[in-house]
PyMOL commands that place a pseudoatom at each C-alpha (Angstrom):
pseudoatom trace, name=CA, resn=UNK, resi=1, chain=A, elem=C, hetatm=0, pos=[0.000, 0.000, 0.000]
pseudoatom trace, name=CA, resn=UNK, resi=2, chain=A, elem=C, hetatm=0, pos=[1.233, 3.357, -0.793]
pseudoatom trace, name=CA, resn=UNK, resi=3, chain=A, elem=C, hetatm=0, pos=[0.272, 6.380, 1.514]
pseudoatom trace, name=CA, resn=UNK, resi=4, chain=A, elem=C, hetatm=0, pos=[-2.134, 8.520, 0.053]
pseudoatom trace, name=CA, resn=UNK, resi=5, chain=A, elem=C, hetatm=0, pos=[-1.350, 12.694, -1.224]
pseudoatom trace, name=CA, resn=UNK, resi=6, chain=A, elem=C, hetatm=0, pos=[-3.006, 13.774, 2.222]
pseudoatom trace, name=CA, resn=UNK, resi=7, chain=A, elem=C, hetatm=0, pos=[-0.793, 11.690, 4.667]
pseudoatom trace, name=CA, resn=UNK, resi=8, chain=A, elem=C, hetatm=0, pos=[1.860, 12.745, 2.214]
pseudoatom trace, name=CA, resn=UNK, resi=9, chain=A, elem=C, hetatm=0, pos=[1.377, 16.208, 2.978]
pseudoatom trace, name=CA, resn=UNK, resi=10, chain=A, elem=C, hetatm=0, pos=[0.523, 16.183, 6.250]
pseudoatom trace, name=CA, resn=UNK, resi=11, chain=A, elem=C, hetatm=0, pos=[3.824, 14.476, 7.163]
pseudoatom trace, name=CA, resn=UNK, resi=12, chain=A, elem=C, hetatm=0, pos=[5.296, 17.349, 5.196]
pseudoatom trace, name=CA, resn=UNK, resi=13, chain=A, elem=C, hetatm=0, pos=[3.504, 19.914, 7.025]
pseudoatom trace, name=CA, resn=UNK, resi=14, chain=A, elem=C, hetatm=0, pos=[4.500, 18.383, 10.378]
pseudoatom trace, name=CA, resn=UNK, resi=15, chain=A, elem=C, hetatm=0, pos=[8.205, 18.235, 9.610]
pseudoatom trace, name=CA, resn=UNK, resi=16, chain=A, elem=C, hetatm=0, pos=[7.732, 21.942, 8.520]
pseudoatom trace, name=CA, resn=UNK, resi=17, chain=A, elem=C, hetatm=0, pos=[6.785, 23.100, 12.053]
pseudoatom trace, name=CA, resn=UNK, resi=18, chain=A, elem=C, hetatm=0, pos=[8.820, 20.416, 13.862]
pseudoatom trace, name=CA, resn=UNK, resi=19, chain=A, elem=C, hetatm=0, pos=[11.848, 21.878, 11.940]
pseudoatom trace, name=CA, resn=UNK, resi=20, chain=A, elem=C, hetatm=0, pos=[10.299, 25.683, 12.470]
pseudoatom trace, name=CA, resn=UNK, resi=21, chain=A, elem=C, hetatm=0, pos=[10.808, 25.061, 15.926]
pseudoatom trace, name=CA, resn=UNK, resi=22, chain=A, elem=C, hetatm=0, pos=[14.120, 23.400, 15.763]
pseudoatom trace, name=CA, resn=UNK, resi=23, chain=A, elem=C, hetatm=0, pos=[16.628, 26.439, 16.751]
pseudoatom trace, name=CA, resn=UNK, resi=24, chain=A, elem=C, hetatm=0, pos=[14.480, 27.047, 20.098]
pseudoatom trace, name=CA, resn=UNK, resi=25, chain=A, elem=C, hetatm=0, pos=[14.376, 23.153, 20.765]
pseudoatom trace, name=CA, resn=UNK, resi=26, chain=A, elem=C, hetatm=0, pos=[17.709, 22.671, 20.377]
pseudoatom trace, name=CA, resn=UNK, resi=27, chain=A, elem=C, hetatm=0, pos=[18.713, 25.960, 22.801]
pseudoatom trace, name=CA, resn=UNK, resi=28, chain=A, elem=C, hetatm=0, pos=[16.705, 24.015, 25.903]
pseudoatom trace, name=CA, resn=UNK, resi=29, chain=A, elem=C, hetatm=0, pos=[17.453, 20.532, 25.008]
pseudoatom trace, name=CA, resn=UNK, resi=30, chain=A, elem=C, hetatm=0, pos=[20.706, 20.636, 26.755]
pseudoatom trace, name=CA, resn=UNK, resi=31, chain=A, elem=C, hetatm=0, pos=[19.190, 21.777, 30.095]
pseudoatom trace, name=CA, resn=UNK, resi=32, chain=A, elem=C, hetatm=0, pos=[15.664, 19.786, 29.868]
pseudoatom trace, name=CA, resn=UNK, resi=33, chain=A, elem=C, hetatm=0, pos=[13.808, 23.831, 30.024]
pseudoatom trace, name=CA, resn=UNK, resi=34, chain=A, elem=C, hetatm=0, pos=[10.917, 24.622, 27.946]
pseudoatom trace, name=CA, resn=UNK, resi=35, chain=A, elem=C, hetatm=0, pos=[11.185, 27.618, 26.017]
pseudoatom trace, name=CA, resn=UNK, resi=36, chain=A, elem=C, hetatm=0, pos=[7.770, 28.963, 25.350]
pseudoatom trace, name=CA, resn=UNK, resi=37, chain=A, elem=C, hetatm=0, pos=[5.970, 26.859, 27.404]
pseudoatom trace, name=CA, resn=UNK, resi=38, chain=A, elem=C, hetatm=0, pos=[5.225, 29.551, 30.874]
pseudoatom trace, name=CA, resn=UNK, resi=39, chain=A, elem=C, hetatm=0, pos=[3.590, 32.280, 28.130]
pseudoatom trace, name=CA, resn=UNK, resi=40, chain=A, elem=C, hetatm=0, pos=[4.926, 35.606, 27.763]
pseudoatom trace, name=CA, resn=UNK, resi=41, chain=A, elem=C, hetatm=0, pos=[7.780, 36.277, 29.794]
pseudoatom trace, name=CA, resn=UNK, resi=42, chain=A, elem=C, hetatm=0, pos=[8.463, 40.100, 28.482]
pseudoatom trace, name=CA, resn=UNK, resi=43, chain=A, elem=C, hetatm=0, pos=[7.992, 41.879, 31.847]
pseudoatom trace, name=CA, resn=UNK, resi=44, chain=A, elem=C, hetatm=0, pos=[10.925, 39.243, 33.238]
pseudoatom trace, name=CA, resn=UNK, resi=45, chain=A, elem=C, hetatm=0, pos=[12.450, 40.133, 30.699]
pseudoatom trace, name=CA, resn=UNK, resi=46, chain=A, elem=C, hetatm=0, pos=[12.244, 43.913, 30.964]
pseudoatom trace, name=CA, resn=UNK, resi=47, chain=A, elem=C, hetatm=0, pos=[13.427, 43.494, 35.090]
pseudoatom trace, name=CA, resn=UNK, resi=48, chain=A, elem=C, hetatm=0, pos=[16.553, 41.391, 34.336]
pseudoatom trace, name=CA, resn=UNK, resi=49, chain=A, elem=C, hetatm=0, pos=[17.606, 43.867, 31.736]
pseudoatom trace, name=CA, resn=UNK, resi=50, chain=A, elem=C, hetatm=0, pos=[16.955, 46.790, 34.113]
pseudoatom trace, name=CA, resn=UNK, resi=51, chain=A, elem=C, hetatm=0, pos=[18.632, 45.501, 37.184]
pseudoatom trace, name=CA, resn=UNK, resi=52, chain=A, elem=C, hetatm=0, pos=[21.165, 43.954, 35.103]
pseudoatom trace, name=CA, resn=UNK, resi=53, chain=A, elem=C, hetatm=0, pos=[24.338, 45.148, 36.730]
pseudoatom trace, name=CA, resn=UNK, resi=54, chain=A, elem=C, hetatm=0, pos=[22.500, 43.226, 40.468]
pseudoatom trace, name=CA, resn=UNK, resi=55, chain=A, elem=C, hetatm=0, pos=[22.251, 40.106, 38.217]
pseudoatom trace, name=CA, resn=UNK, resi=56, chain=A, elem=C, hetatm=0, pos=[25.315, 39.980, 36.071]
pseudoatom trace, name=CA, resn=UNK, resi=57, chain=A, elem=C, hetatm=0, pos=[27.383, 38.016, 38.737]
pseudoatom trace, name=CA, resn=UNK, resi=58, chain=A, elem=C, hetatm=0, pos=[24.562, 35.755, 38.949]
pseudoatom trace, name=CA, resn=UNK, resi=59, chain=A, elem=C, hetatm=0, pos=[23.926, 34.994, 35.154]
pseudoatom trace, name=CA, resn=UNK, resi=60, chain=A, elem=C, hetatm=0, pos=[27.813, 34.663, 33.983]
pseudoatom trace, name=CA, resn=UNK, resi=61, chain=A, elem=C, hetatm=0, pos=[29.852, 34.724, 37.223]
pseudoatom trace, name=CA, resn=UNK, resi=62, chain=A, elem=C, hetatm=0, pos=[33.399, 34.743, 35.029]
pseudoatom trace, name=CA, resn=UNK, resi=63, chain=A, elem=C, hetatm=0, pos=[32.324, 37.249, 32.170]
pseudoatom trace, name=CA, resn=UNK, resi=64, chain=A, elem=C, hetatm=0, pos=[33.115, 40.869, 33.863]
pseudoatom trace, name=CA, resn=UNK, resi=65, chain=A, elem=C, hetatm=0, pos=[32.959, 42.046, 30.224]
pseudoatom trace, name=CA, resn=UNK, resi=66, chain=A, elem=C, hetatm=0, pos=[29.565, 40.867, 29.474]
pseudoatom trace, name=CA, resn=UNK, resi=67, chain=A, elem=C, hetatm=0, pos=[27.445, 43.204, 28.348]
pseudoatom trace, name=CA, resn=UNK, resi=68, chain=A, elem=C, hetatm=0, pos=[23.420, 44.046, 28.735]
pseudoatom trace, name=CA, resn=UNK, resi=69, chain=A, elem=C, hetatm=0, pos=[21.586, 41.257, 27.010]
pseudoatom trace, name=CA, resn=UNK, resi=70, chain=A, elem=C, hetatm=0, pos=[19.228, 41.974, 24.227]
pseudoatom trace, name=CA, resn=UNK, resi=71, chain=A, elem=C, hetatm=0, pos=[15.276, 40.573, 24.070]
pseudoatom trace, name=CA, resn=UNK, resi=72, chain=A, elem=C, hetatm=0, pos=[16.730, 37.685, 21.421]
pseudoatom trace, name=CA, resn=UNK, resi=73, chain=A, elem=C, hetatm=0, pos=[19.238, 36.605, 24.408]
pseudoatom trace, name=CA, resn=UNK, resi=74, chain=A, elem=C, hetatm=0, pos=[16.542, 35.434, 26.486]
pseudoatom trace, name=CA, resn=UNK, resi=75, chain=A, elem=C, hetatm=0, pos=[14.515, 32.735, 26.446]
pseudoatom trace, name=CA, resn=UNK, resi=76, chain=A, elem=C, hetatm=0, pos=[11.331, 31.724, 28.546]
pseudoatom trace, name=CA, resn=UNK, resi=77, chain=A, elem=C, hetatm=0, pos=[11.295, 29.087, 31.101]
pseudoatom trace, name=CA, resn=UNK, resi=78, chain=A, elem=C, hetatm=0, pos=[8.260, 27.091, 32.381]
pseudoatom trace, name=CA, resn=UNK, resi=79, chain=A, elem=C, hetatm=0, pos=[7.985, 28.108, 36.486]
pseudoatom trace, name=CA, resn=UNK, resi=80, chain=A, elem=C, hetatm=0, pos=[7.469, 24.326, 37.251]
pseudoatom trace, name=CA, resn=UNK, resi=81, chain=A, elem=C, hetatm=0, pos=[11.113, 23.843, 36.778]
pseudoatom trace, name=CA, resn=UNK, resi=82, chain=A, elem=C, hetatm=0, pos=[11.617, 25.841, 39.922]
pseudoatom trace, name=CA, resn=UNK, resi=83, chain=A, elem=C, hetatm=0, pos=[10.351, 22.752, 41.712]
pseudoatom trace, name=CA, resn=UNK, resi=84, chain=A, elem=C, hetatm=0, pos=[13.983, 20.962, 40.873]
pseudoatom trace, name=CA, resn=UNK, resi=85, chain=A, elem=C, hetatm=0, pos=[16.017, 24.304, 40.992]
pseudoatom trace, name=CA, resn=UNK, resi=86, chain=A, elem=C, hetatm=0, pos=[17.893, 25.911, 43.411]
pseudoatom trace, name=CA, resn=UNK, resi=87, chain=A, elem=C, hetatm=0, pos=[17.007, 29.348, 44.556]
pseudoatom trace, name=CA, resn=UNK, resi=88, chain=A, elem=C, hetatm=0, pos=[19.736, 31.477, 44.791]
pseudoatom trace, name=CA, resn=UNK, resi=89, chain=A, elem=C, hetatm=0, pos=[19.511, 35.036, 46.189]
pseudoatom trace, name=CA, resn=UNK, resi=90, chain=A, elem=C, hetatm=0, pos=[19.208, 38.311, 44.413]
pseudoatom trace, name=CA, resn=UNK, resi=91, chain=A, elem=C, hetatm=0, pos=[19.260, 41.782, 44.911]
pseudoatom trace, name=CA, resn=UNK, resi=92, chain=A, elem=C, hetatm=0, pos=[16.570, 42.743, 42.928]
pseudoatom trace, name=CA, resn=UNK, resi=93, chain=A, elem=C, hetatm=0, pos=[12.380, 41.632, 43.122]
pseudoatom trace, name=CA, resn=UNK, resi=94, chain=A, elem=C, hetatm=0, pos=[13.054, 38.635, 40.916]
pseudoatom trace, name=CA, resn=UNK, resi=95, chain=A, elem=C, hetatm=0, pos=[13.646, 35.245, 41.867]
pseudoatom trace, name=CA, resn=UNK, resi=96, chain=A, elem=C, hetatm=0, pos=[16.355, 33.806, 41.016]
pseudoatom trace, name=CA, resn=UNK, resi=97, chain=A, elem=C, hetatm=0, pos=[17.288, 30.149, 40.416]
pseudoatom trace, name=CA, resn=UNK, resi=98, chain=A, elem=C, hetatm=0, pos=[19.678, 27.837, 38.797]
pseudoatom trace, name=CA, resn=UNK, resi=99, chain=A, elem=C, hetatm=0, pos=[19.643, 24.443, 37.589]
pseudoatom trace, name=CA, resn=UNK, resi=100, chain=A, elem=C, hetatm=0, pos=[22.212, 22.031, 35.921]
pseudoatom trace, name=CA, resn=UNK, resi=101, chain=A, elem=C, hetatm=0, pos=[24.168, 25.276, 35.128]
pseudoatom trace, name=CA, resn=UNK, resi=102, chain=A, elem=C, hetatm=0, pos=[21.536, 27.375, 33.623]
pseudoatom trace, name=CA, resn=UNK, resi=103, chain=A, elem=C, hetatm=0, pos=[20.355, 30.210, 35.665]
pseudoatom trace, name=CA, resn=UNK, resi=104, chain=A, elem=C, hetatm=0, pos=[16.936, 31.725, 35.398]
pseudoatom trace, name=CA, resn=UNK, resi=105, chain=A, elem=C, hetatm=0, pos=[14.684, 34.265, 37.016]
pseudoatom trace, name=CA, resn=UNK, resi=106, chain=A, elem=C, hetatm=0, pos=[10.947, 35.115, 38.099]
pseudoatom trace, name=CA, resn=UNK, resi=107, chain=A, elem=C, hetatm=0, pos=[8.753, 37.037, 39.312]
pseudoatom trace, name=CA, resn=UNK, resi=108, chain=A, elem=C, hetatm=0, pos=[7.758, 36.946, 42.575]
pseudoatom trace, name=CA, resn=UNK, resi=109, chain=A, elem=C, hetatm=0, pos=[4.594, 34.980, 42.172]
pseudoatom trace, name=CA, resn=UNK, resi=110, chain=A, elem=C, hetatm=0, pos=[5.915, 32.473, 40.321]
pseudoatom trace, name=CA, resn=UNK, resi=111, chain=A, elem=C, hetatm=0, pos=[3.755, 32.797, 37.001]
pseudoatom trace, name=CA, resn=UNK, resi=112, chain=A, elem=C, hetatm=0, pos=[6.594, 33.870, 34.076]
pseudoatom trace, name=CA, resn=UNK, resi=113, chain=A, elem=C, hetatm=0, pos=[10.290, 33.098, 34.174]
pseudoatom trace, name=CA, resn=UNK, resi=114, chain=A, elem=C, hetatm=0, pos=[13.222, 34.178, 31.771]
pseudoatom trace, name=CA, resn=UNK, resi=115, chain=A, elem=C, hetatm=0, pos=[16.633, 32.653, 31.292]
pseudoatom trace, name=CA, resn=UNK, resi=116, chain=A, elem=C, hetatm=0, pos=[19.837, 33.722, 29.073]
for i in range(1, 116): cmd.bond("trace and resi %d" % i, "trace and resi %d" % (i + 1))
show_as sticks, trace
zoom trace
């Protein structure tokens, strides 16, 4: 039996997406985060990058050269990984965590996160 034109397509439509997806896959894959996955993240975003001189020892504790991140840096992070992270303290309102050597913060209630 051969497949028919519609499974045909629809397996190419899948790989398009699957493969759309790919770059921001691949960036969490390493570290078991999903990017995407807590909803918007912007206004973690926005607080990293303005207290970003309180959290640059955090994010990249050998870099003293690194500079500000920019909004394609960042990535969003589900909260329910803070259940296997460890908090680690900040200066700033955010809470900060890292796990397997990726650090990541959120806001204080716990509904978006943001990593580098």
């Amino acid at each position: 039996m051969q497949p028919s034109k519609a499974c045909g397509s629809l397996m190419v439509l899948v790989l398009i997406v699957v493969l759309t997806n790919a770059p921001a896959a691949l960036a969490a894959a390493g570290i078991g985060l999903d990017i995407g996955g807590a909803g918007s993240c912007n206004e973690v975003k926005s607080q990293i990058k303005r207290d970003w001189f309180d959290l640059k020892p955090f994010f990249r504790s050998g870099e003293k050269s690194m500079q500000r991140p920019k909004s394609r840096d960042f990535f969003c992070v589900s909260p329910a990984y803070t259940r296997d992270a460890i908090e680690k303290h900040s200066a700033t309102s955010l809470r900060c965590y890292s796990m397997r050597g990726q650090q990541f913060c959120c806001d204080q209630q716990l509904q978006a996160c943001a990593g580098l």
